[in-house]
C-alpha positions as CSV (number, residue, x, y, z in Angstrom):
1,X,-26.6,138.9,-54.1
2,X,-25.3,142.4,-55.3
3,X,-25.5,143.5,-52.0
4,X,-23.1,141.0,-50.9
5,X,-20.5,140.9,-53.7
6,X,-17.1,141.5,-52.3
7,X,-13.8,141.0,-54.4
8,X,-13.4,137.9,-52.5
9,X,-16.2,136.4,-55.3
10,X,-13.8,137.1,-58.1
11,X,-10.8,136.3,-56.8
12,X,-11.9,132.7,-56.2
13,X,-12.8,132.6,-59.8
14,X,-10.4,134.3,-61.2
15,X,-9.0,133.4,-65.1
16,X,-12.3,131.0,-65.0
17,X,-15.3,131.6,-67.6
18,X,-18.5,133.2,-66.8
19,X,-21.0,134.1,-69.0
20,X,-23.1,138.0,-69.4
21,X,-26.5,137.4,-70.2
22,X,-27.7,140.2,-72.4
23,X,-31.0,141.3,-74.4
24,X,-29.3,139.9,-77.7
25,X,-27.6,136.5,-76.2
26,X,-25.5,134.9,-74.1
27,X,-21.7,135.8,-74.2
28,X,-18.7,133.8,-72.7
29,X,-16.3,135.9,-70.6
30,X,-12.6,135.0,-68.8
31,X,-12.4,136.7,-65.5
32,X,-8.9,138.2,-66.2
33,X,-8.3,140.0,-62.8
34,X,-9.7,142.0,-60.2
35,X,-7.9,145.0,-58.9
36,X,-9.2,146.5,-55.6
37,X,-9.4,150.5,-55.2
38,X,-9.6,152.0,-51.6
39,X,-8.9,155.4,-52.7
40,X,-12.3,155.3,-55.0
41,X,-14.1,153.7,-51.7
42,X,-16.8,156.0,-50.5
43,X,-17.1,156.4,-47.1
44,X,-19.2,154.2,-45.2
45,X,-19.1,151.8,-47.9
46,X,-20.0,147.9,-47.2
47,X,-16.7,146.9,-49.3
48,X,-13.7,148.0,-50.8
49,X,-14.5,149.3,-53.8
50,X,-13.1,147.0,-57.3
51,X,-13.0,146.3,-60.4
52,X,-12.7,142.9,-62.6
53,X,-11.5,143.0,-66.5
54,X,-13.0,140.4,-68.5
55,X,-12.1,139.1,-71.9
56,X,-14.2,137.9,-74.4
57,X,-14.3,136.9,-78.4
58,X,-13.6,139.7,-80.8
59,X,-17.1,138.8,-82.0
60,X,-19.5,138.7,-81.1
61,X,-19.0,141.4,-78.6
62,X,-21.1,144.4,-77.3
63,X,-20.6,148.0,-76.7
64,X,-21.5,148.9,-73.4
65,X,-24.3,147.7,-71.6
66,X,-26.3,146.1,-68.7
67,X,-26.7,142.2,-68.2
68,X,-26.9,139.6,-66.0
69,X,-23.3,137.8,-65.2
70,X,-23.4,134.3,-64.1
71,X,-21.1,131.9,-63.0
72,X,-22.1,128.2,-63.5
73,X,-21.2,125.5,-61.6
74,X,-21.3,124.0,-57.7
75,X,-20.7,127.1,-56.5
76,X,-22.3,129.8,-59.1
77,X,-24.3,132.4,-58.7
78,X,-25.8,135.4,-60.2
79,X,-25.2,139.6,-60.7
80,X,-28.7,140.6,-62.2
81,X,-28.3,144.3,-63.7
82,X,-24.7,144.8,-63.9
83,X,-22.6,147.1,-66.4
84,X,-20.1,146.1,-68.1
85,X,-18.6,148.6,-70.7
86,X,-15.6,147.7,-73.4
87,X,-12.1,148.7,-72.3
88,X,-9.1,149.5,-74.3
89,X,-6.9,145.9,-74.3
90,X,-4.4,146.2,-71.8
91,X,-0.7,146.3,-73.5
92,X,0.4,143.3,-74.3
93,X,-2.7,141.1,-73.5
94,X,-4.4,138.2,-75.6
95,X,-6.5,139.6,-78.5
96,X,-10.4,139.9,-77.4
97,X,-12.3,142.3,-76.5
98,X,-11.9,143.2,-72.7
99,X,-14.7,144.6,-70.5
100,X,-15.0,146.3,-67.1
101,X,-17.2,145.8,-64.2
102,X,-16.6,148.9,-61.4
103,X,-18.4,147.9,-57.9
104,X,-18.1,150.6,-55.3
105,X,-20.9,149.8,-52.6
């Protein structure tokens, strides 16, 4: 499905939970919005290039690393191998710690 992941996928679910599957658990993330980037779209690239910040508990939490995210329900699906790393909180946002997911394919 990475191949295939557009913008589109996250702004149907945005401010919805989804979960990143990691080596040392499963953690519960809110899609908190996705910000498209054409002037960081290479050329030739299959999409516009984006990012989503996520939110998730103060703890547990992780670093930076590389996971699975998964969206349950009728319509889920499934990023194996994804990045996320932790992001300063934007100002004035809900306490959590806030992650980033860059896609520029």
């Amino acid at each position: 499905m990475f191949d295939s992941i557009t913008s589109t996928h996250f702004l149907a679910v945005a401010h919805k939970s989804c979960w990143i599957e990691t080596a040392d658990g499963d953690l519960e993330l809110t899609i908190e919005w996705i910000k498209e980037n054409p002037n960081a779209t290479l050329p030739g690239a299959r999409c516009t290039a984006f990012t989503v910040l996520f939110r998730g508990p103060e703890t547990p939490s992780f670093m930076d690393g590389i996971g699975n995210l998964r969206m349950d329900g009728p319509d889920g699906w499934r990023l194996e191998g994804v990045f996320l790393n932790r992001v300063m909180p934007p100002p004035g946002s809900q306490p959590g710690a806030y992650y980033q997911l860059i896609i520029n394919a």
